[in-house]
TIKERO-697444 format. One line per 2 residues: number of its first residue (from 1); for each residue x, z, y of C-alpha. Coordinates in steps of 0.1 Angstrom, whole numbers, plus 5000, padded with zeros to 4 digits. Layout:
% residues N
NUM> X/Z/Y ~ ...;
This chain:
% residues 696
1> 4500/1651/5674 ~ 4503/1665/5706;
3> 4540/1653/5706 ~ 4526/1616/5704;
5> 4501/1618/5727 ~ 4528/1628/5751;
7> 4552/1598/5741 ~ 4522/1577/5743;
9> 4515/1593/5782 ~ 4549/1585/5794;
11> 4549/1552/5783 ~ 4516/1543/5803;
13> 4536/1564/5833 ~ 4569/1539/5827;
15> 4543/1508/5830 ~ 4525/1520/5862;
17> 4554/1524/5881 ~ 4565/1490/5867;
19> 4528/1477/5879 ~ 4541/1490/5913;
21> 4572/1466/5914 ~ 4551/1437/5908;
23> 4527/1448/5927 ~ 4553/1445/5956;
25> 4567/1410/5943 ~ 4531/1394/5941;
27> 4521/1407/5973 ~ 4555/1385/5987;
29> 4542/1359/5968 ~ 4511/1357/5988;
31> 4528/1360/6019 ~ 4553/1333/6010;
33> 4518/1308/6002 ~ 4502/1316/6032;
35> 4537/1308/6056 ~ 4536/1275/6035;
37> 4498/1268/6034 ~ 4490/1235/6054;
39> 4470/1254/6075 ~ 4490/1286/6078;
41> 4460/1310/6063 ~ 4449/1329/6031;
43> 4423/1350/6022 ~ 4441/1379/6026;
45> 4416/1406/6028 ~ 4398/1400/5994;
47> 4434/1389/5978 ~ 4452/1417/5988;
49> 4422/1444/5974 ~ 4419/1421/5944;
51> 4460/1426/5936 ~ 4458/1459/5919;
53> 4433/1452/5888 ~ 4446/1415/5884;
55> 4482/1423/5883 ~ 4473/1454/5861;
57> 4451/1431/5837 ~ 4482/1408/5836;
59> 4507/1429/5837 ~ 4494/1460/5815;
61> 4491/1449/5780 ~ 4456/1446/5781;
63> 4444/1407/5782 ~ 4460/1384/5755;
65> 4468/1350/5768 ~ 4486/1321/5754;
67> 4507/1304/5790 ~ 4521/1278/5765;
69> 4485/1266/5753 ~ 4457/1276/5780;
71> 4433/1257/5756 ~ 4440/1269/5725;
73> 4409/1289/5708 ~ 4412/1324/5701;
75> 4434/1341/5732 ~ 4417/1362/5757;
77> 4395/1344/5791 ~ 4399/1351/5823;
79> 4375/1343/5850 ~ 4383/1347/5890;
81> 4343/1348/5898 ~ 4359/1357/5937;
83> 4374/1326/5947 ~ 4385/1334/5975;
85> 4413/1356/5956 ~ 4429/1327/5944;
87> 4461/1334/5963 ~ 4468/1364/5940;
89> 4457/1349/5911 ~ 4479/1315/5922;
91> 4513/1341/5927 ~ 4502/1357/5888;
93> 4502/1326/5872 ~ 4531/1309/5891;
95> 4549/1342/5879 ~ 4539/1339/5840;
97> 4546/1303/5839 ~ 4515/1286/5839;
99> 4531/1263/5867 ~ 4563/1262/5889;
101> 4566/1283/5921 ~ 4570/1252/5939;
103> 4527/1248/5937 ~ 4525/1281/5959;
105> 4539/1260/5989 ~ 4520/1233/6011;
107> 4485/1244/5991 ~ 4456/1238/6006;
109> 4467/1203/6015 ~ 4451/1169/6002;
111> 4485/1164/5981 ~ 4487/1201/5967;
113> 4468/1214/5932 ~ 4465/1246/5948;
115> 4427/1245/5967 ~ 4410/1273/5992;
117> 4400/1281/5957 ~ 4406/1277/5924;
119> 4394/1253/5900 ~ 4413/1234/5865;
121> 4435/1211/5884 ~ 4454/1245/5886;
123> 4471/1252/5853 ~ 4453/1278/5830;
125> 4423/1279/5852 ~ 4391/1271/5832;
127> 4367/1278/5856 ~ 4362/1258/5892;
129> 4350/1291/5915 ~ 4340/1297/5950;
131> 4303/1297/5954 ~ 4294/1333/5947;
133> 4280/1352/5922 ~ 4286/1322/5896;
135> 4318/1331/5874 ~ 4301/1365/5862;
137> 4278/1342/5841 ~ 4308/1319/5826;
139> 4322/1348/5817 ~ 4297/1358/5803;
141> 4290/1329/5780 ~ 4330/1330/5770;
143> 4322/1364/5755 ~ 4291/1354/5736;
145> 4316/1325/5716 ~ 4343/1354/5715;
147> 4320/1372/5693 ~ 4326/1349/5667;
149> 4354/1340/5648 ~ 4382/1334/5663;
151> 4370/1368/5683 ~ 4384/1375/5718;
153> 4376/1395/5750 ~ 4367/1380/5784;
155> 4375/1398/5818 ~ 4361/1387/5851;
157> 4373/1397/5888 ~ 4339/1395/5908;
159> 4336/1408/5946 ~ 4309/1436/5955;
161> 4298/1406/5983 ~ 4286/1383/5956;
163> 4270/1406/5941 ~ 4237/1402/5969;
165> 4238/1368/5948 ~ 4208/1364/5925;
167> 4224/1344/5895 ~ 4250/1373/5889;
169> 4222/1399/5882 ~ 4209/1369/5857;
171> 4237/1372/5837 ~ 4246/1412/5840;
173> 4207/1415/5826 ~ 4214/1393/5795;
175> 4250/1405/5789 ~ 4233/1440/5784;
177> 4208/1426/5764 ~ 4230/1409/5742;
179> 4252/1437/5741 ~ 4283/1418/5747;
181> 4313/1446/5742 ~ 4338/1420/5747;
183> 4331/1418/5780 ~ 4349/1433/5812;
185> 4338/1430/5846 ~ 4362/1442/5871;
187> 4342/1447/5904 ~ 4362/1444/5932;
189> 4347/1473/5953 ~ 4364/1465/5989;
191> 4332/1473/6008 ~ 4334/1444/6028;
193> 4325/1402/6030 ~ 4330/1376/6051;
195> 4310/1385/6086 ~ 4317/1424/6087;
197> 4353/1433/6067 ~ 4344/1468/6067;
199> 4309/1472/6054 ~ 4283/1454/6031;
201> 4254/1436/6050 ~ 4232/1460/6027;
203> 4248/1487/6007 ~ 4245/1498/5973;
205> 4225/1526/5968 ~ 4238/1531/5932;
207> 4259/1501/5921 ~ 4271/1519/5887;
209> 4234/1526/5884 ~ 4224/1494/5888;
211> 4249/1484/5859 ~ 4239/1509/5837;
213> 4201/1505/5837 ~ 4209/1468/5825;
215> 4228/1484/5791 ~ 4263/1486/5809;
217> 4292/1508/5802 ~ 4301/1522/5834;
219> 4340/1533/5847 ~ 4345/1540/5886;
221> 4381/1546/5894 ~ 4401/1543/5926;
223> 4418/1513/5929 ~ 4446/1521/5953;
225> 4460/1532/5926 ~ 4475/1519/5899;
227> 4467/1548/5870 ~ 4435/1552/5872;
229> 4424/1507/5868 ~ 4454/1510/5843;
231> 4439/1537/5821 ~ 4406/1521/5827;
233> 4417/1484/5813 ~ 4432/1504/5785;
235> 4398/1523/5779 ~ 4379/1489/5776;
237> 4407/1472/5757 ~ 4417/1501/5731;
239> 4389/1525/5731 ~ 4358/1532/5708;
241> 4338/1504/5716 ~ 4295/1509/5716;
243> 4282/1479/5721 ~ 4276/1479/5757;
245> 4298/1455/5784 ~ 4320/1470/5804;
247> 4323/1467/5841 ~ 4351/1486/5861;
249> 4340/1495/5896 ~ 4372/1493/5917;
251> 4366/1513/5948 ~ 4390/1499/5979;
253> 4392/1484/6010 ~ 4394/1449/6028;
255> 4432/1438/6029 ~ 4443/1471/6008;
257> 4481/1467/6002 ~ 4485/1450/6032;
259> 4510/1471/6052 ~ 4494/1457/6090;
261> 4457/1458/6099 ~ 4462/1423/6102;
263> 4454/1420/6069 ~ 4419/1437/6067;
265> 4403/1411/6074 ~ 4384/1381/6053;
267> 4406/1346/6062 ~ 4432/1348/6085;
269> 4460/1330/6100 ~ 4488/1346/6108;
271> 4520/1341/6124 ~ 4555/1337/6113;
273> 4562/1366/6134 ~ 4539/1392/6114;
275> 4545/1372/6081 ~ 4580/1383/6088;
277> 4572/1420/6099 ~ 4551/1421/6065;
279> 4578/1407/6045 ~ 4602/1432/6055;
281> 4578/1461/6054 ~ 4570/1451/6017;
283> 4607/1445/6007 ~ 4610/1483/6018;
285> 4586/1494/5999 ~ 4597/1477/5965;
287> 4626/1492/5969 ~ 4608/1528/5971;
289> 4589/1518/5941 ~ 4622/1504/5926;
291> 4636/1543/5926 ~ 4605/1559/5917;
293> 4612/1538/5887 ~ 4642/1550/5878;
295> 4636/1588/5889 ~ 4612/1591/5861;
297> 4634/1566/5834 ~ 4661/1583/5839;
299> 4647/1618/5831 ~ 4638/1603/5801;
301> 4669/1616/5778 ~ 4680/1625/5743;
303> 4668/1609/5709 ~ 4630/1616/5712;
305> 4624/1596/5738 ~ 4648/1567/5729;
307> 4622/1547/5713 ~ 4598/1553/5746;
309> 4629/1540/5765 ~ 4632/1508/5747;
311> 4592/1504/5743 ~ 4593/1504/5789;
313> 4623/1482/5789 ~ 4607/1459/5763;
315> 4576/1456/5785 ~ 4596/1451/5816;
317> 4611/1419/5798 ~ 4575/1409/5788;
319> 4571/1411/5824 ~ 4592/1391/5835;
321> 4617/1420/5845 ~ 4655/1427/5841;
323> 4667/1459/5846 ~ 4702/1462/5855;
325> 4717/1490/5863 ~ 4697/1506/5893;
327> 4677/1478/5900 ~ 4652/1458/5890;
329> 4653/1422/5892 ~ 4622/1396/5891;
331> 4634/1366/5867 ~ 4623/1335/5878;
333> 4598/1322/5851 ~ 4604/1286/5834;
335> 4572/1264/5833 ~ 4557/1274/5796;
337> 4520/1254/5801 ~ 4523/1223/5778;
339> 4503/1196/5780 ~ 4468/1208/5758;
341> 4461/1188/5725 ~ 4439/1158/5722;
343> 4406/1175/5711 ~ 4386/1161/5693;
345> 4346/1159/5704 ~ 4328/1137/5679;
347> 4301/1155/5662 ~ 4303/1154/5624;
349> 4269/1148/5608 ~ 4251/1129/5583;
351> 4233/1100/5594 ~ 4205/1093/5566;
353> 4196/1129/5573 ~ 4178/1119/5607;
355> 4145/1115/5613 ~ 4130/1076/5607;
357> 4108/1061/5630 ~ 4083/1032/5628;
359> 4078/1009/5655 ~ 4044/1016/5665;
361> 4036/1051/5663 ~ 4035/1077/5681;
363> 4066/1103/5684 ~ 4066/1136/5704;
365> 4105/1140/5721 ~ 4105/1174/5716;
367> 4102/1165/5681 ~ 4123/1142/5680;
369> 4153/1164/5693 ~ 4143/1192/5670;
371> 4147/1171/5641 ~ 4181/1156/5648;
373> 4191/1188/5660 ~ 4188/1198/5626;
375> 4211/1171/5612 ~ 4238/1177/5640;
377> 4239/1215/5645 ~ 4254/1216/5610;
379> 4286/1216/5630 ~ 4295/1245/5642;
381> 4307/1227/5677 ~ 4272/1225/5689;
383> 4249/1250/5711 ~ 4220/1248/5732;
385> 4206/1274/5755 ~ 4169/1271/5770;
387> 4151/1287/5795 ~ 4113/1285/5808;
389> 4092/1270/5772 ~ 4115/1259/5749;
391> 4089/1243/5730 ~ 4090/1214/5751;
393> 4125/1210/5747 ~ 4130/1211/5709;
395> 4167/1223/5711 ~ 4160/1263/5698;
397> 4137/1255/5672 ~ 4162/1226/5659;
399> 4199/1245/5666 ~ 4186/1276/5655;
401> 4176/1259/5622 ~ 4212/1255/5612;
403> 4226/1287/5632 ~ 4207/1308/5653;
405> 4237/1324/5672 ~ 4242/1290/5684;
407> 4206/1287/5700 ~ 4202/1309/5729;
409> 4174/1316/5756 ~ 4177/1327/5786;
411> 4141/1336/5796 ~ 4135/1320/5827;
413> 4167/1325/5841 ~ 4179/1287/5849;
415> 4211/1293/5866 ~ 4223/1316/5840;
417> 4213/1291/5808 ~ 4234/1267/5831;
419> 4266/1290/5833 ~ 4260/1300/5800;
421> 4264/1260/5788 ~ 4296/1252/5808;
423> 4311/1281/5795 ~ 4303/1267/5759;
425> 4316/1234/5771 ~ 4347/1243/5783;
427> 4355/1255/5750 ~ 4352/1226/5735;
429> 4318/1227/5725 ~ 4286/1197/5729;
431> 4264/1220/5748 ~ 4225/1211/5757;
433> 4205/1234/5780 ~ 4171/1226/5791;
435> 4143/1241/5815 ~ 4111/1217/5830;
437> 4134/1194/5852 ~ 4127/1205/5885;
439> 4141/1240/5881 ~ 4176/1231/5872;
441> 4195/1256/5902 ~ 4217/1224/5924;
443> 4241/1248/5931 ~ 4253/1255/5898;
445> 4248/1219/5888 ~ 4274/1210/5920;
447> 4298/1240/5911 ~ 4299/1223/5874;
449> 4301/1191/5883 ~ 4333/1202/5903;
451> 4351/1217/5878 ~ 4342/1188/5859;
453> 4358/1161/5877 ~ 4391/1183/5885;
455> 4390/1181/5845 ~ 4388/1144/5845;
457> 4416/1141/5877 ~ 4438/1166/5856;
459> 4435/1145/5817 ~ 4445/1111/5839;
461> 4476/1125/5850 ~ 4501/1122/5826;
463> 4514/1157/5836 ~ 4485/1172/5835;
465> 4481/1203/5812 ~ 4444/1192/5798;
467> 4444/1159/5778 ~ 4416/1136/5764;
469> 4385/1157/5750 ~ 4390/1186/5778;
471> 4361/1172/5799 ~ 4328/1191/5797;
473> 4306/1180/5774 ~ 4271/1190/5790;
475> 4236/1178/5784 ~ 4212/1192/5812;
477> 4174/1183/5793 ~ 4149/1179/5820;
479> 4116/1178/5801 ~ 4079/1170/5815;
481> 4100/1144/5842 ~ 4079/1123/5862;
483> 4042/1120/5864 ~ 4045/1141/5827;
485> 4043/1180/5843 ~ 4003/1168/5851;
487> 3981/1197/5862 ~ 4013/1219/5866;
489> 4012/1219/5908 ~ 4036/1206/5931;
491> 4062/1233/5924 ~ 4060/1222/5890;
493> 4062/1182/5894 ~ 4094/1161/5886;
495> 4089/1131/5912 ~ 4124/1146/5934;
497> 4149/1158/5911 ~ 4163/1128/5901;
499> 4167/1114/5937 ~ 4181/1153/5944;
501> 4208/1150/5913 ~ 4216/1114/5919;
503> 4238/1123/5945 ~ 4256/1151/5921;
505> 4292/1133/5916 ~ 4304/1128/5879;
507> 4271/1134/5865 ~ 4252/1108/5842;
509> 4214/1102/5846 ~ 4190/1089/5816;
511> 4151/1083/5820 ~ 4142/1080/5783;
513> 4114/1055/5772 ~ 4109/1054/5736;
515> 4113/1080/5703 ~ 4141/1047/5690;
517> 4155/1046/5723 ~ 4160/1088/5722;
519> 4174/1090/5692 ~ 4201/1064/5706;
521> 4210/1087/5733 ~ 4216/1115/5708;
523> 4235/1098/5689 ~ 4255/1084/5715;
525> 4263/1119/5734 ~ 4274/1131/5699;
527> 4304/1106/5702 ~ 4318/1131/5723;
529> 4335/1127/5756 ~ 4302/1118/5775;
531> 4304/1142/5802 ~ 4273/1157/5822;
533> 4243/1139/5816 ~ 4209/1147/5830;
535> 4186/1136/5803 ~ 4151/1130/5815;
537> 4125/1132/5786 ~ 4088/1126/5779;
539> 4067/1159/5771 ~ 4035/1138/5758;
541> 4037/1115/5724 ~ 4044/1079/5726;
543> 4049/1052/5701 ~ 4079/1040/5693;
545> 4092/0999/5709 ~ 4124/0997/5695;
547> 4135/0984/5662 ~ 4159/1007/5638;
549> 4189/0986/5650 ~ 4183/0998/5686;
551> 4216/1013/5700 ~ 4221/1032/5730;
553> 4249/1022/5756 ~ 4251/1037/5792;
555> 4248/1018/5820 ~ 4229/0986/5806;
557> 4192/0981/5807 ~ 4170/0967/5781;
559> 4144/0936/5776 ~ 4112/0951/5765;
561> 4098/0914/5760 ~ 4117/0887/5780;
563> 4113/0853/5791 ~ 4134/0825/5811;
565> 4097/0808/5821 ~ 4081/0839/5830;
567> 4067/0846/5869 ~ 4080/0880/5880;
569> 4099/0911/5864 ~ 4089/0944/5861;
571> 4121/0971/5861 ~ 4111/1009/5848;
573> 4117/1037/5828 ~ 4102/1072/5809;
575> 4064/1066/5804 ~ 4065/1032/5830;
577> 4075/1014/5807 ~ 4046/1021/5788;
579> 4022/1013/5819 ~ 4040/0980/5822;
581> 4035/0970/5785 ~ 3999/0973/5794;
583> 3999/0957/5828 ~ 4016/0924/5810;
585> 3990/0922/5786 ~ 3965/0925/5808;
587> 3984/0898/5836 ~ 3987/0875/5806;
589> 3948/0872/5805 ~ 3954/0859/5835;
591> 3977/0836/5826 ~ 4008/0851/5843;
593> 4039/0862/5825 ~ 4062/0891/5836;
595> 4097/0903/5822 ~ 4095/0940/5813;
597> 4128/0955/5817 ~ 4134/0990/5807;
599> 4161/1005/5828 ~ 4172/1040/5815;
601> 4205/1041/5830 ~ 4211/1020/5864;
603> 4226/0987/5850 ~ 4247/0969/5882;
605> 4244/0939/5867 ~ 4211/0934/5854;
607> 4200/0942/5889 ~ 4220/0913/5906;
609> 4210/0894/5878 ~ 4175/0901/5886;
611> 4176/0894/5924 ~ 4195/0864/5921;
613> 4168/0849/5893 ~ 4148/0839/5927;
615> 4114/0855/5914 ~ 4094/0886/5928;
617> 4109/0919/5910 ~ 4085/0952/5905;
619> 4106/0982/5904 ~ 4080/1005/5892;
621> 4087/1041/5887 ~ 4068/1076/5884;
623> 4087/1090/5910 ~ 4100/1085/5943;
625> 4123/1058/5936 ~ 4152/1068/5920;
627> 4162/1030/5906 ~ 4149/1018/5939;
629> 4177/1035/5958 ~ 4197/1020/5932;
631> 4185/0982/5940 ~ 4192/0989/5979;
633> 4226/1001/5969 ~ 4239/0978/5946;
635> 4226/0944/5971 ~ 4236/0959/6000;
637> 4273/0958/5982 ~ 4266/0925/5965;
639> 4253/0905/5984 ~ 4257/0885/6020;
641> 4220/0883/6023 ~ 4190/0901/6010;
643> 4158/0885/6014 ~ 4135/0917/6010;
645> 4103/0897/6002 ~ 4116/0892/5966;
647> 4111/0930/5962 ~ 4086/0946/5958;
649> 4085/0990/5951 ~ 4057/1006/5936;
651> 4069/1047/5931 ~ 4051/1080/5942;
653> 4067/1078/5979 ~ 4035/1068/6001;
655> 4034/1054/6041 ~ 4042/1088/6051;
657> 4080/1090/6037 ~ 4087/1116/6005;
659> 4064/1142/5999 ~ 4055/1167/5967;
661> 4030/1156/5941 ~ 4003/1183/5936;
663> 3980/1188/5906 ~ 3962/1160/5883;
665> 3962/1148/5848 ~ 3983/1120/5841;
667> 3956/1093/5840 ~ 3947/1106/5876;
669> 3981/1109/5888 ~ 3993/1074/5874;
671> 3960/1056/5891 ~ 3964/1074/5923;
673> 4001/1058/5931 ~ 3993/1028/5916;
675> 4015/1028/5887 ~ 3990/1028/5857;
677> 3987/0994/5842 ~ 3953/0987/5857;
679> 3967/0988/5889 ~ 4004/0980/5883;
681> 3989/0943/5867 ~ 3967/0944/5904;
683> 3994/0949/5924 ~ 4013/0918/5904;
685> 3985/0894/5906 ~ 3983/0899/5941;
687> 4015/0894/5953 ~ 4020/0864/5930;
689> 3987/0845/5944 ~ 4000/0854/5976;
691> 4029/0837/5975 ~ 4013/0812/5954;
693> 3993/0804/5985 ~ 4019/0807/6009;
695> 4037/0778/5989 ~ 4007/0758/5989;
């Protein structure tokens, strides 16, 4: 026994000092991107301290990855939570193939797939980082899918800096909770962040305290050396596992591995003159490594230790090494990444199992959504994750119906349900999280929203390595929206997050009307391939307007009642259009007419369409004008000339500009702005005699 455990020993000592050589040629291979970047810099202090537990996680034996098929389900996930390492990470997967070494030269440049930080136009990078204290939680949710069959493990590189950020501890908390022992946090322990290189802001008390009073598994090791992360990754990969995540607290420096001082520092641009200094000083030092190499293979001699021998030469080929003689020579890596299968993203489900609704009665949304959640969970390709009431939301109580592994709840912690839903969705999955909708976190939502588009840039490109059905798949349920939150408080109201996420890039907004009308959206995400969409829903019953042929297509509005003869329009959504039902009916006692037009997605069209009908148009909304901006946006692009009297806005914005609406019920709140049919059929009637007169 002993006997093996020694064979065992010296093979780990054989891959260390092989660690130690690539070490060296990775190192070069930042150097090399940084003389070639379009602006001449890196972030060399946090890549360089970052290169020993990435190339030992690489490079070790320990993470199982597929470079032919990044997408494929099963292998091993990596997250870079620290961005700003993406040089290293950039020279290891140039190195393994995910991409040709020609990427690591001009990046940074408008032309170049290689960004200040990483994100999936890169090859085999799943995860758009940068904004700190993010990836952690990602991770996080890739390790509560690898718990299931296919099983896998997930690593993460985070810095100590971004761990000040709040959304990290979010997901540390619930990763101990949930007990997730397939995951690995390596925290890169330099000691230093962007303003002061050689100390925290505020330092850590206890940080492997910290970890382990949220249910962690706890390993601090020196990580100027190689042994000591090695033996750790091998600890967390091969060891007795107990339940508990693992993080790796790599104590180091700024810039360690840099051979200058230069290099302690956070960004840096440096000149040819100490690239080439550095360059020459880490040439030397490969070569030192090279012989330490050798002293110890070569001691390695008779039969006993032949089949050590071959098992260190055998994982210097898997590492891209040939050893010839007395030296050892880096073999330039073919591109292996292939372009990624079509995936499929259409929901499977049954459709006479969903729930039937009668034109005329009253529906609850959350109800709605439980129900049909019931019907579409049945495949196994779709979570949700709530935080803060998921009562109002209807997603647990429906997913966990058919599987309640695939219904999470993140307490109240919003930003982690959020990174816990991409990672979901970037496996494949049609993910819906939901919180009340002004306490989506906008940072997050942006991050996302990034990653998402580079997804979309990367599947048009014919090269590209992700094809059709590698977008996210993200629904973002924003419950209580408008004048709906009531007595809640103006921390609580939803009058400004729509106007807030409009201006989120890629992402798809939907003010829902009607029970007929939400059950259309459903089924319409369930296609697949419908991106992020911010669904705004009702939290109070209302009766159903649509008939049961009623389907859903983004981008078009809808005719509540319509007429070529009538005497104005009236353009909503949510609960509005409700309130302009009755302000119609009460207008027609009057013997005016309006158009109700119920506008859950901005329709281009119908809005040109409207203005150019020549009659007054009421955009009437329960917030502060979210399809308003909309009408100014689309004339101003439209049209020559906008005669402004033909519109007329009714929304929560008063004289004074935007403001926050505080507490009331919803027959209060609805009077107070105007926008309850009493007053909404007023504010008609008035304008129209007006001009009636004005004609006259």
């Amino acid at each position: 026994m002993l006997y093996l455990e020694d064979k065992r020993s010296l093979l780990n000592k054989g891959i260390v000092h092989l660690l130690q050589v690539k070490d060296s040629d990775i190192r070069l291979m930042n150097l090399y991107q940084c003389r070639h970047a379009i602006d001449n810099s890196i972030h060399i202090g946090g890549a360089s301290s970052a290169t020993i537990p990435m190339v030992s996680l690489f490079y070790g034996g320990i993470i199982n990855v597929n470079v032919e098929e990044p997408a494929a389900p099963g292998q091993d996930m990596f997250v870079l939570s620290k961005g700003h390492a993406v040089a290293t990470l950039a020279s290891i997967y140039a190195d393994l193939g995910y991409f040709d070494r020609s990427v690591l030269k001009n990046s940074r440049s408008v032309s170049s797939i290689l960004n200040g930080h990483p994100g999936p136009l890169l090859p085999g990078v799943h995860v758009a980082t940068g904004p700190m204290g993010q990836g952690v939680g990602v991770a996080q949710g890739f390790a509560i899918a690898g718990q299931r069959a296919p099983q896998f493990d997930v690593y993460a590189v985070a810095g100590d800096g971004e761990l000040q950020e709040g959304p990290v501890w979010e997901s540390i908390m619930f990763a101990g909770y949930k007990r997730l022992e397939n995951l690995c946090v390596l925290v890169d322990n330099n000691g230093g962040q962007l303003d002061i290189v050689t100390t925290l802001h505020f330092p850590y008390n206890s940080l492997s305290g910290s970890f382990s009073s949220f249910g962690w598994n706890v390993i601090e090791v020196d990580a100027t050396k190689y042994h000591t992360v090695h033996n750790a990754l091998l600890e967390f990969k091969y060891g007795q596992r107990d339940g508990r995540p693992t993080v790796i607290i790599c104590k180091t420096t700024k810039g360690h591995g840099g051979l200058s001082d230069y290099m302690n520092t956070h960004k840096a641009t440096i000149s040819n003159a100490i690239l080439d200094q550095e360059d020459a000083l880490q040439l030397q030092q490969r070569g030192a490594r090279e012989k330490d190499f050798f002293t110890f293979f070569n001691q390695l001699e008779g039969k006993e230790y032949a089949d050590v021998k071959n098992a260190i030469l055998k994982h210097a080929e898997i590492m891209g090494f040939k050893i010839d003689g007395e030296t050892i020579q880096q073999i330039k890596t073919a591109v292996k990444t292939k372009k990624a299968p079509v995936r499929n993203k259409k929901i499977n489900y049954s459709e006479p199992a969903l729930p039937k609704l009668e034109v005329g009665k009253p529906y609850s949304a959350h109800k709605i959504i439980e129900s049909c959640m019931k019907v579409f969970a049945r495949d196994e390709r779709v979570y949700s994750v709530d935080s803060d009431l998921a009562s109002t939301s209807g997603l647990q109580a429906g997913v966990g119906f058919a599987d309640k592994y695939r219904a999470l709840n993140a307490g109240v912690a919003e930003a982690n349900m959020m990174l816990m839903g991409e990672a979901f969705a970037i496996l494949g999955n049609n993910t819906w999280v939901s919180t009340f909708c002004p306490f989506f976190d906008w940072k997050v939502m942006r991050r996302i929203a990034v990653g998402h588009q580079e997804r979309l840039e990367i599947i048009a490109e014919k090269n590209g390595w992700l094809s059709e059905g590698h977008g996210l798949d993200l629904t973002m349920v924003a419950t209580a929206a408008d004048l709906e939150t009531q007595s809640n408080g103006a921390t609580h109201m939803g009058n400004d997050d729509v106007m807030l996420f409009n201006e989120v890039a890629q992402l798809k907004i939907i003010n829902v009307s009607c029970p007929r009308q939400l059950l259309g959206v459903l089924k319409w995400i369930m296609e697949g391939n419908k991106g992020l969409v911010y669904m705004r829903v009702l939290r109070a019953p209302v009766n159903a307007v649509y008939a049961a042929d009623f389907s859903f297509e983004f981008g078009k509005a809808y005719k509540v009642n319509y007429s070529e003869d009538a005497d104005a329009s009236i353009v909503t959504s949510g609960r509005g259009v409700y309130e302009a039902l009755g302000a119609a009916k009460k207008l027609e006692e009057e013997g005016v007419q309006v158009n109700i037009i119920d506008m859950p997605s901005i329709d281009a069209s119908a809005i040109v369409q409207l203005y150019q009908s020549g009659k007054p148009v009421f955009i009437a909304e329960q917030n502060n004008g979210y399809i308003w901006s909309h009408f100014r946006k689309i004339l101003f692009e439209k049209e020559t000339n906008i005669n402004t009297k033909k519109l007329f806005a009714v929304n929560t914005e008063n004289k004074n500009g935007l403001h926050y609406i505080h507490s009331g019920t919803y027959a209060e709140l609805a009077a107070h702005y105007g926008l309850d049919a009493a007053h909404l059929s007023e504010t008609i009637l008035k304008v129209l005699k007006t001009k009636k007169a004005q004609v006259i």
